[in-house]
C-alpha positions as CSV (number, residue, x, y, z in Angstrom):
1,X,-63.8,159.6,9.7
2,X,-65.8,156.9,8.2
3,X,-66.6,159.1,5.2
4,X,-63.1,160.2,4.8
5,X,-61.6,156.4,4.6
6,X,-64.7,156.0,1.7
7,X,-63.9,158.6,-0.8
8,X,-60.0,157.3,-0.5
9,X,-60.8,154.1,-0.8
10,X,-62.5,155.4,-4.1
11,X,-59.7,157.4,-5.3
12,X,-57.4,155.1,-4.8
13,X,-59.0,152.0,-6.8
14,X,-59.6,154.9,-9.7
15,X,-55.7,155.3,-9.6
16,X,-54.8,151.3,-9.6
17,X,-55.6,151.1,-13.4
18,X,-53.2,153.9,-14.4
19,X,-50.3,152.1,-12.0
20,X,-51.1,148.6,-13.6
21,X,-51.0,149.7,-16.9
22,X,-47.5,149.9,-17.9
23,X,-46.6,148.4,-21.4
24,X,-42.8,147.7,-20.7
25,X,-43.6,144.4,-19.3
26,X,-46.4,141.6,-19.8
27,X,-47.4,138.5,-20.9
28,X,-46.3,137.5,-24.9
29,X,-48.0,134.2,-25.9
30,X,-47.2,133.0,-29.8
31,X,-48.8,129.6,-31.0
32,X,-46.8,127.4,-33.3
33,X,-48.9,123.9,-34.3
34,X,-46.8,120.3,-34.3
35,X,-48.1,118.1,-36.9
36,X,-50.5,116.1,-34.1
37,X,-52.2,119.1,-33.8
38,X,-51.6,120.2,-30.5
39,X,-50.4,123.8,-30.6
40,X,-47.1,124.9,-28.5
41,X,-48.2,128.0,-26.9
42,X,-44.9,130.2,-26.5
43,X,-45.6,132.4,-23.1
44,X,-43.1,134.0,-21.8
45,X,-43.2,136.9,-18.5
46,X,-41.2,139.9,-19.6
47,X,-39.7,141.9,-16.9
48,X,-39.9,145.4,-17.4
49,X,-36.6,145.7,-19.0
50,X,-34.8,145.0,-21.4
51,X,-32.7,142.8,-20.4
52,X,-33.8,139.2,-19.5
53,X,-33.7,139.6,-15.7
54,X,-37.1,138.6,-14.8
55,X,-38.1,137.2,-18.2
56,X,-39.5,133.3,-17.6
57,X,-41.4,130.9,-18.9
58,X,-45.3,131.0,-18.0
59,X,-46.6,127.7,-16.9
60,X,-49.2,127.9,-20.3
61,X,-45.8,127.0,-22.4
62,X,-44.4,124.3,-20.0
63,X,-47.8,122.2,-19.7
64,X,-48.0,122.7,-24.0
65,X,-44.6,121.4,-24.2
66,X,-45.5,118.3,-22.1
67,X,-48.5,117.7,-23.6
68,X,-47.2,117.5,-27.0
69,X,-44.4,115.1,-25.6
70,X,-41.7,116.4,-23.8
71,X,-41.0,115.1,-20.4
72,X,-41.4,118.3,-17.6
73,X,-37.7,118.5,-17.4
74,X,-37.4,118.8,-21.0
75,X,-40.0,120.8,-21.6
76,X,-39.0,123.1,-18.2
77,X,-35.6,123.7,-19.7
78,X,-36.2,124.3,-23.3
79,X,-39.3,126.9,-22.2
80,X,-36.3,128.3,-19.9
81,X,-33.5,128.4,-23.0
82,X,-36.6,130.3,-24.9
83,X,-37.7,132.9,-23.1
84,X,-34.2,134.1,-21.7
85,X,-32.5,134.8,-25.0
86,X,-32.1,138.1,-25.1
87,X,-31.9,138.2,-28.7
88,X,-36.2,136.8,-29.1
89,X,-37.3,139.5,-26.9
90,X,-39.8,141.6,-28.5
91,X,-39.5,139.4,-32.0
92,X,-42.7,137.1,-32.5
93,X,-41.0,135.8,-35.5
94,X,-38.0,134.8,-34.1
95,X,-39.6,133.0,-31.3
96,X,-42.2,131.0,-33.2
97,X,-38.7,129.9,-35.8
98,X,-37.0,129.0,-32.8
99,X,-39.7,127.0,-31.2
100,X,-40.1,125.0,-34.6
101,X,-36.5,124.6,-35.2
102,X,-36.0,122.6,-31.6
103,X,-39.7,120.4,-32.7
104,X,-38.1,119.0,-36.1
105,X,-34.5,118.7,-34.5
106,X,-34.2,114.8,-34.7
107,X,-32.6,114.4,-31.1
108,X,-35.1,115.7,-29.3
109,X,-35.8,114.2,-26.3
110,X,-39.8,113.9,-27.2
111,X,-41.9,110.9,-25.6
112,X,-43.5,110.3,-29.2
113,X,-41.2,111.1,-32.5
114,X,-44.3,112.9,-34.8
């Protein structure tokens, strides 16, 4: 019995690589650098569709936004307004141009104006 719970054990961790290993969804981190420096990591979760049902920000992009100035509820709801457009999913580019167009718009609600 013992032996039998063993080698299914074994299988089963063999087969947990082949189940985690889907590519439809994932973690998608882009750097842009602010002129201090500090580099705003875009990391966003993408569900595995399409669509931006489960797409969020990861916590990586939140704390970089803060640290480069942004308040947490600023930096919570631009890192929000980022990762659920539908129309950045799966374009680096587009992200990274997005990210820098909210850093150099003048309103921004940034502790420090770099």
């Amino acid at each position: 019995m013992i032996k039998n719970l063993g080698v299914a054990a074994v299988i089963a961790a063999m087969g947990l690589p082949a189940i985690a290993g889907g590519n439809a969804h994932g973690h998608h981190n882009y750097g842009a650098y602010g002129p201090t420096g500090n580099q705003i990591v875009v990391s966003c979760y993408r569900g595995p569709w399409k669509e931006v049902i489960w797409d969020r920000p990861n916590a990586v992009f939140v704390d970089s936004l803060v640290s480069v100035g942004y308040d947490f509820s600023t930096a919570a709801a631009i890192a929000e307004r980022v990762c659920r457009d539908q129309t950045l999913v799966g374009n680096p580019g587009a992200l990274k141009a997005n990210m820098e167009n909210i850093w150099h718009q003048p309103g921004s609600h940034r502790r420090h104006n770099y």
